[in-house]
N, C-alpha and C positions, 0 to 999 in steps of 0.2 A: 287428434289427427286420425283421419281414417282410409284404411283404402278403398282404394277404386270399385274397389266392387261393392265393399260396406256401404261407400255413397250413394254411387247409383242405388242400389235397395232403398237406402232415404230418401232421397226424391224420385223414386219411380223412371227410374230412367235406364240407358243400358250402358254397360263400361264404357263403348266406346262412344256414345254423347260426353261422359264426363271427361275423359283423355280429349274431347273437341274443346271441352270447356277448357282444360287447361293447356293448352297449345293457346289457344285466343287470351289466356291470361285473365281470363273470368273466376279463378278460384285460386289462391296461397297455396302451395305444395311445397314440397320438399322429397328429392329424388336418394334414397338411401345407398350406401354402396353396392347394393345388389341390386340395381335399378327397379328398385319396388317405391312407387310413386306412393306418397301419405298428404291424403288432402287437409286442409285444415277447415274444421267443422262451423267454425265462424263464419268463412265468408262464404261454405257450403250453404247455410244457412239463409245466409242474403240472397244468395241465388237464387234460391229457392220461393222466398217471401216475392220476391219481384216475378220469379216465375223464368224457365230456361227460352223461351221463346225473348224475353227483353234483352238477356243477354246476346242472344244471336243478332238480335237487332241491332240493339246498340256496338257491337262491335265490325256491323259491317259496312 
């Protein structure tokens, strides 16, 4: 699990693309009790392999 910002830094992106990403449901998270959002690096991963431009596509 990583956060939001670890992420973004992985795929080159900025926090708030990955908060887009998960709102559209394009990436597994889990919100801790201190609303500190933890991605999971799996389907970060795929997201990634496909590229974040297919995800926007494909979800809209």
């Amino acid at each position: 699990m990583l956060t939001a910002e670890a992420a973004a830094v992985t795929v080159g992106a900025t926090r708030r693309e990955v908060y887009r990403w998960v709102e559209q449901d394009a990436l597994h998270f889990q919100e801790a009790i201190t609303g500190e959002v933890f991605l999971c690096s799996v389907s970060l991963e795929r997201l990634r392999c496909r590229g974040p431009a297919a995800c926007e596509k494909s979800l809209e």
